[in-house]
N, C-alpha and C positions, 0 to 999 in steps of 0.2 A: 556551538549551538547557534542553532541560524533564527533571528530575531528580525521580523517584519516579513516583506512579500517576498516569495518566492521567484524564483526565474523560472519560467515554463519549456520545458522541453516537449518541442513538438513530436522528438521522435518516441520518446517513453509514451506520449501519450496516445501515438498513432498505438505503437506496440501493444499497451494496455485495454484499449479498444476492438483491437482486430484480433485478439487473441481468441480461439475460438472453444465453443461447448466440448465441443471431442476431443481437443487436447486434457482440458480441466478433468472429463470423465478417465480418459486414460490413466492420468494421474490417481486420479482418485482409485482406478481398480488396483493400481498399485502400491500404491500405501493408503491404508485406508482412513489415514490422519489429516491426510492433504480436505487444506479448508474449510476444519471444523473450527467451532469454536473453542477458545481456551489456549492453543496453541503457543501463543506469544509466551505463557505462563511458563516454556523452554527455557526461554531465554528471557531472564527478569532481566538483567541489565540493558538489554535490546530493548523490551518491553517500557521501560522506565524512561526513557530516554525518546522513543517514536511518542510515548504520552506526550510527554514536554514539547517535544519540538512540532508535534499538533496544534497544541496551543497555544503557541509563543509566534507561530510563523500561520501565513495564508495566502492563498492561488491569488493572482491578478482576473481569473475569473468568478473567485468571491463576490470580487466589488460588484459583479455583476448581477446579483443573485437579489 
């Protein structure tokens, strides 16, 4: 479990940025679970653990905020 700042990856975050509406709607006409809420609720040990490691760890673009 990763405890204090994070390292930033400029490439995930280009990726997560440029990722575009019509990919996400594609998605969505195909399953039609894609990005609702609740979801995590699949996967409680995933779920359990993205909580913690939320709170336990933070962007070096925080400080900025």
């Amino acid at each position: 479990m990763k405890f204090g700042i994070r390292k930033p990856s400029l490439k995930r975050s280009f990726k997560a940025r440029t990722t575009g509406s019509l990919k996400r709607k594609a998605k969505k006409a195909i399953n039609p679970m894609y990005g609702t809420k609740g979801m995590g609720l699949l996967h409680p040990k995933r779920a359990l653990y993205n909580k913690i490691y939320k709170k336990t760890s933070f962007s070096i673009f925080d400080l900025f905020k």
